[in-house]
C-alpha positions as a printed Julia matrix, in Angstrom:
167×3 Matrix{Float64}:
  -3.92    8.37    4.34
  -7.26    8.33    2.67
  -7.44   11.6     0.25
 -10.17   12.78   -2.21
  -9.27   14.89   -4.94
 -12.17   17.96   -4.72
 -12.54   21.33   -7.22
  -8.87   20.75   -8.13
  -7.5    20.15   -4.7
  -6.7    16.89   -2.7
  -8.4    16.96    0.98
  -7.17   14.15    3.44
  -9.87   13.01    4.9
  -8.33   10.41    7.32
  -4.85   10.13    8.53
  -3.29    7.43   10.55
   0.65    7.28   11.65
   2.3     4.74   12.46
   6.05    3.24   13.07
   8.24    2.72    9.78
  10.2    -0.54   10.21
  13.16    0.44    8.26
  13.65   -3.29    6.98
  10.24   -2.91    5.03
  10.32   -1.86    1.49
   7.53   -0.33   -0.36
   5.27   -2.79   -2.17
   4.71   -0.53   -5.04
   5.15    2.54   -6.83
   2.73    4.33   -9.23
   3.87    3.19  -12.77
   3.06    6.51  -14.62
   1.95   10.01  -14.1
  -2.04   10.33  -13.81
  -3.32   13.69  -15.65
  -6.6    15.18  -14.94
  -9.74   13.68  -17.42
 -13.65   13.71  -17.57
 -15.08   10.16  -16.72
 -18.54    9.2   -16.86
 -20.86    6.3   -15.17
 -21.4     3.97  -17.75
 -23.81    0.74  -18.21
 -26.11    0.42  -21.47
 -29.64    1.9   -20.53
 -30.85   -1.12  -22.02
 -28.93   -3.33  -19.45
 -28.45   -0.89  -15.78
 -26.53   -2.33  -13.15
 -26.35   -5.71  -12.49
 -27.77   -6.61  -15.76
 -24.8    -5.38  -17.71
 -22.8    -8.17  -16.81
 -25.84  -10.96  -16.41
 -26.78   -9.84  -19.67
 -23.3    -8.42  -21.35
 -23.67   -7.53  -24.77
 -20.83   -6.23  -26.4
 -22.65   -4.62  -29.26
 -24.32   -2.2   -26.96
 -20.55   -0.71  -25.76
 -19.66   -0.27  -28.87
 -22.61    1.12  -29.77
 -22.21    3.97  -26.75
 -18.6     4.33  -26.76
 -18.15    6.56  -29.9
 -21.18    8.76  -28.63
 -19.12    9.16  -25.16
 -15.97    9.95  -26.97
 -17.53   12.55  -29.29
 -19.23   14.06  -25.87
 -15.85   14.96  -24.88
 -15.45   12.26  -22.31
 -11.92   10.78  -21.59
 -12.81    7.73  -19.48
 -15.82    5.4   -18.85
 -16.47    4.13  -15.04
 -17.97    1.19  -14.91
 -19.1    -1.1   -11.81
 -18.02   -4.72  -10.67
 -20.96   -6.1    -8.88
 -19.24   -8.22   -5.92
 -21.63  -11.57   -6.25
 -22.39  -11.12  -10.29
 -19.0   -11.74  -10.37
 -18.75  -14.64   -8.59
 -17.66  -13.39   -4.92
 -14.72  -14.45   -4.01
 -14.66  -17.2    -7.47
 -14.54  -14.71   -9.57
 -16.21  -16.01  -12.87
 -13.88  -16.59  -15.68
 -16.91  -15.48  -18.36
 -16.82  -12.29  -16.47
 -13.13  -11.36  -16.34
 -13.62  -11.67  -20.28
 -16.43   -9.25  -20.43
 -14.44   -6.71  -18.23
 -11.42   -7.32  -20.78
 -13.84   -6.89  -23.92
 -15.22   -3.42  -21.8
 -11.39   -2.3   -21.63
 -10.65   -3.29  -25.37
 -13.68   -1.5   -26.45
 -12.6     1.62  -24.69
  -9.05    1.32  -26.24
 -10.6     1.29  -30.08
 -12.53    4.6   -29.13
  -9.66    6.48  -27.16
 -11.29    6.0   -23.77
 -10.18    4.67  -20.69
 -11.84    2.84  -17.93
 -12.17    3.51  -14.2
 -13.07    0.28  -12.57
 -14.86    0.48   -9.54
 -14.63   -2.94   -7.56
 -17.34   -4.15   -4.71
 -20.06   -2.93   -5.95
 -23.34   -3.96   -3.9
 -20.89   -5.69   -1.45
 -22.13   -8.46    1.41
 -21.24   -6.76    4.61
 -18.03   -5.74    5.91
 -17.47   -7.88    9.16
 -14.02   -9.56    9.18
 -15.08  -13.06    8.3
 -15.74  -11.94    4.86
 -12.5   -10.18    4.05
 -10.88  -13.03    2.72
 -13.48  -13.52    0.16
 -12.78   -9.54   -0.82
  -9.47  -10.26   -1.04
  -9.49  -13.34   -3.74
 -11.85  -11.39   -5.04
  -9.79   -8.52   -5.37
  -6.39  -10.07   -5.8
  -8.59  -12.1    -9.31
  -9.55   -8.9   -10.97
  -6.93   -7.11  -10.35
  -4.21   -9.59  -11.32
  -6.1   -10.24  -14.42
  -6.24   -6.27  -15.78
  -3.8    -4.39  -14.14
  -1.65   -4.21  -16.96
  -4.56   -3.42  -19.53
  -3.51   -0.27  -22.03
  -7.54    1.34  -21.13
  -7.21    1.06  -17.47
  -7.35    4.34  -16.15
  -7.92    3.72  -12.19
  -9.27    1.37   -9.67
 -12.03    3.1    -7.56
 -12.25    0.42   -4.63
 -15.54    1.32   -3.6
 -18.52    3.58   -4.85
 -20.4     5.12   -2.0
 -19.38    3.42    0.97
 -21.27    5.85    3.5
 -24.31    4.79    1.45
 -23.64    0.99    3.15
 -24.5     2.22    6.58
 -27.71    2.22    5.92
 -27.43   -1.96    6.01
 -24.22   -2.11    7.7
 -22.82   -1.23   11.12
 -20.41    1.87   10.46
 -17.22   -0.29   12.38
């Protein structure tokens, strides 16, 4: 099921059933109860996009942070370029930044939404196994990380039809 949570209220927007195998367990569970807070898009002006993280500079977030807190905010999103951070070798310098982003938040009372493939290469299936080291590096690497809010998987997919085939 792929939902979005709209005005309040969570709209399924696809649905696809299939056979349970009863010998399969669930992978997962969700760890803690999520409650409703006000996020913003965040990247330095000084440094948008991509040059956040080819140019991270750590003074900048903590410059902003406080000023985002005292706006009311609750949570920072930020955005994980898919090639500035190394494709599927996901840089080592960069999984440091991204742990320096969420240990900023955590000194100002913010959390962070991390939104992963960000300016992505395509989507035909011979580059799915570089999304998934990709994803499997990032994620292994913050999961447990006090700041981390959510993972947002992808921001504005429909936006990638422009430059990629819809299947």
């Amino acid at each position: 099921v792929i939902m979005t949570l709209d005005d309040g209220r969570w709209r399924i927007l696809e649905m696809v059933q299939t056979e349970v195998h009863p010998a399969v367990e669930p992978v997962a569970t969700l760890s803690r109860e999520v409650q409703p807070f006000k996020a913003i898009n965040y990247y330095p002006p000084e440094k948008p996009w991509k040059l956040f993280w080819e140019e991270f500079e750590p003074e900048l977030i903590e410059r902003d942070f406080p000023l985002v807190d005292s706006l009311g905010f609750d949570a920072v999103r930020v955005f994980i370029p898919f090639e500035v951070f190394g494709g599927a070798k996901v840089k080592r310098n960069r999984l440091q930044d991204l742990v320096q982003v969420l240990d900023i938040a955590l000194c100002n009372d913010l959390t962070v939404i991390v939104t992963l493939f960000d300016f992505p290469l395509g989507f035909a299936l011979d580059r799915y196994t570089a999304y998934d080291y990709h994803l499997r590096t990032i994620v292994g690497e913050v999961k447990d990380h006090p700041a981390l809010a959510l993972w947002d998987i992808k921001n504005e997919p429909d936006i990638d039809f422009r430059y990629y085939p819809q299947e």
